[in-house]
C-alpha positions as CSV (number, residue, x, y, z in Angstrom):
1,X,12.3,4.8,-10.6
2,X,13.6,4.9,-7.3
3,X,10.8,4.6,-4.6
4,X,7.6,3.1,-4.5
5,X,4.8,3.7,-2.1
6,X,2.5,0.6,-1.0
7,X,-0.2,1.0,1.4
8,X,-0.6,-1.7,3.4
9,X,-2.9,-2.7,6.3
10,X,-2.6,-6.4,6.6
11,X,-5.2,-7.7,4.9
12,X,-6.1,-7.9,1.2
13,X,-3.9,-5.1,0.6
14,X,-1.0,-7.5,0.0
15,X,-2.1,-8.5,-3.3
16,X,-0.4,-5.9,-4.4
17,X,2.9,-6.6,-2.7
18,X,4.1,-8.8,-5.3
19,X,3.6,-6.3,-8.3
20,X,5.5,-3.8,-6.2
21,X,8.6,-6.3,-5.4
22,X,8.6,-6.8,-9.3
23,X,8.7,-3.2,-9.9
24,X,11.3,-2.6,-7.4
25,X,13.4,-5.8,-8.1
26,X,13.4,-4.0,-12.3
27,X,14.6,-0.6,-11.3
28,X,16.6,-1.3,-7.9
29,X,14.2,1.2,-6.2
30,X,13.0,1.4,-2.6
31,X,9.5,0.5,-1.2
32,X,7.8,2.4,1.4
33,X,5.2,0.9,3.0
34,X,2.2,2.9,4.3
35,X,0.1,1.5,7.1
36,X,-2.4,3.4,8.7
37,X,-4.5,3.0,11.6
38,X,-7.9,4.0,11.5
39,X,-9.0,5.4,15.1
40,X,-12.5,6.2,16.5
41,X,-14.0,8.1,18.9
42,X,-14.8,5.7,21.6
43,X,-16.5,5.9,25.1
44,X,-15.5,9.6,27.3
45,X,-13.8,10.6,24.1
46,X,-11.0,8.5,23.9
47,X,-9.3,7.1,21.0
48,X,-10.3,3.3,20.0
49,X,-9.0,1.1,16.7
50,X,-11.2,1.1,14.2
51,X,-10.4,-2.3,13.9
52,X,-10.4,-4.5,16.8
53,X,-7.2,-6.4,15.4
54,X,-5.3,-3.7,14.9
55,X,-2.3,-4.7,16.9
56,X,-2.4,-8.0,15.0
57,X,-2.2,-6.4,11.8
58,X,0.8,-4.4,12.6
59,X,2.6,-7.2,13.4
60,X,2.0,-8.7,10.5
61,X,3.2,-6.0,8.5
62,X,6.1,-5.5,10.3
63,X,7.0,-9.3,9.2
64,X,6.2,-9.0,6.2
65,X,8.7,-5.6,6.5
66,X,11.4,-8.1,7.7
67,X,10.7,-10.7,4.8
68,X,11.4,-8.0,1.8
69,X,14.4,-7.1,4.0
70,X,15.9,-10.5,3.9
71,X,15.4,-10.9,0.4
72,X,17.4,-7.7,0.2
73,X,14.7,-5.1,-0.7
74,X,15.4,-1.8,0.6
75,X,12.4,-1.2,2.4
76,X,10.9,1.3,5.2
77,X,7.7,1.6,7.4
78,X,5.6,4.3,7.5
79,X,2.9,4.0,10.5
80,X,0.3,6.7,11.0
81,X,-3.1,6.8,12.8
82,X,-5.8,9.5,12.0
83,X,-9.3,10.1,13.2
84,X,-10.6,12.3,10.8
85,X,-7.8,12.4,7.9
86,X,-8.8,10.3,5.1
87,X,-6.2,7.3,4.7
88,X,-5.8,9.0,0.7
89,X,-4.5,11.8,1.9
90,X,-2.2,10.5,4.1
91,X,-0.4,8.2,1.2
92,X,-0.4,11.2,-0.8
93,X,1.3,13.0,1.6
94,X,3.7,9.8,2.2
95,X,4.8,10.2,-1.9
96,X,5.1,13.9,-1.8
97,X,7.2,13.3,1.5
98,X,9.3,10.4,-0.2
99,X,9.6,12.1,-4.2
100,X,7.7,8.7,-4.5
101,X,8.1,7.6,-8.9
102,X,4.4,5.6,-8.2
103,X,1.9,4.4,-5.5
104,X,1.0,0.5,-6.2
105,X,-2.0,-0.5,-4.0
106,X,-4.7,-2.9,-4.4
107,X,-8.5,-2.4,-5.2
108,X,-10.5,-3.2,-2.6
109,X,-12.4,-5.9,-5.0
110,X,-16.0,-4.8,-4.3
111,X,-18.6,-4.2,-7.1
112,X,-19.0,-0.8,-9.3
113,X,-22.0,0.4,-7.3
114,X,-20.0,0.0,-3.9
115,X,-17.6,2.6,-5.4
116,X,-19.8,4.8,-6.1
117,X,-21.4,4.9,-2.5
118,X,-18.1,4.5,-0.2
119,X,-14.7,6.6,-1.6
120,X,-12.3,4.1,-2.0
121,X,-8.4,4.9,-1.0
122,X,-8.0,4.4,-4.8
123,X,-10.4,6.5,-6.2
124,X,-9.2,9.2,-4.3
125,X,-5.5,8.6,-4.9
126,X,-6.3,8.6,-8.5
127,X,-7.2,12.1,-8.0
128,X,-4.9,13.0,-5.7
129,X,-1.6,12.2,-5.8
130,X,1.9,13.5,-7.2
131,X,2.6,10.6,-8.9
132,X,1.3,7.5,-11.0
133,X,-0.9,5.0,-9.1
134,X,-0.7,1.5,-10.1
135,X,-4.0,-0.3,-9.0
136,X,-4.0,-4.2,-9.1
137,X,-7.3,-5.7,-9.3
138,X,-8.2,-9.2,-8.3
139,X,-7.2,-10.9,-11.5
140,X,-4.1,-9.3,-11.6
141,X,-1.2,-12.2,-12.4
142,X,2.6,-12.1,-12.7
143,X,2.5,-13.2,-16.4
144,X,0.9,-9.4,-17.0
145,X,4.1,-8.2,-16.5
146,X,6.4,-9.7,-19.0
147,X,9.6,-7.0,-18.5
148,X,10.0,-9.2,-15.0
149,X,10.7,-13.2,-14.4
150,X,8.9,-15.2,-12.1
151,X,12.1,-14.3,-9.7
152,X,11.2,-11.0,-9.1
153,X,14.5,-9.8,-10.8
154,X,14.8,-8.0,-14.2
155,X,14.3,-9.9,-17.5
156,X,17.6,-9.8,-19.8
């Protein structure tokens, strides 16, 4: 394994940070974080944020891009921003881009019947994309992943 793809838009996305520094910490591989910004059609046709702390949550990513750097990760940032372009397709595209060895993002935590109604990035990724997805869910926990320490670096 040598790169690993983790959307990320600032909010509950992080929980899956964690899992992916294990992951990468195991098999020295790269991260690639994937934020994207949503845009909208706003008044006379411009472009707006979907979300109105957009700028907030890019700078929080970008720290939390400097943190895995100083604990030595190799690490990138990916921004995009689409209109229309589902966010799926646009991670998909990321790994195919990258040779990405898996996509580790988190579920969005909702109940069953809110999947079914609203496509989640996940769902779709599951579907879509050239190479294994890794969702963690809410209850995920560091002790599910015994090959790793509590350290983030690899168990003898």
């Amino acid at each position: 394994m040598s790169t690993i793809i983790v959307p990320i838009d600032g909010s509950a996305s992080e929980r899956a940070l964690p899992v992916a520094e294990m992951m990468a910490a195991r098999f020295d591989a790269g991260l690639v974080l994937v934020h994207i910004q949503e845009r909208i059609v706003g008044g006379r046709g411009g472009l707006i944020p979907a979300r109105l702390d957009e700028a907030e949550r890019l700078a929080h990513v970008r720290e939390l891009v400097a943190r895995l750097e100083g604990d030595g990760f190799d690490v990138e940032l990916e921004t995009h921003r689409t209109t229309l372009e589902h966010p799926a397709s646009i991670i998909a595209a990321a790994a195919a881009r990258h040779d990405a060895d898996a996509i580790v993002l988190a579920s969005r935590g909702h109940a069953p019947i809110v999947g079914v109604l609203a496509s989640s990035v996940a769902q779709r990724l599951l579907h879509t994309a050239p190479c294994p997805v890794l969702v963690v869910t809410p209850g995920t926990t560091p002790e599910m992943f015994p090959w790793v320490d509590r350290d983030h670096k690899a168990a003898a």
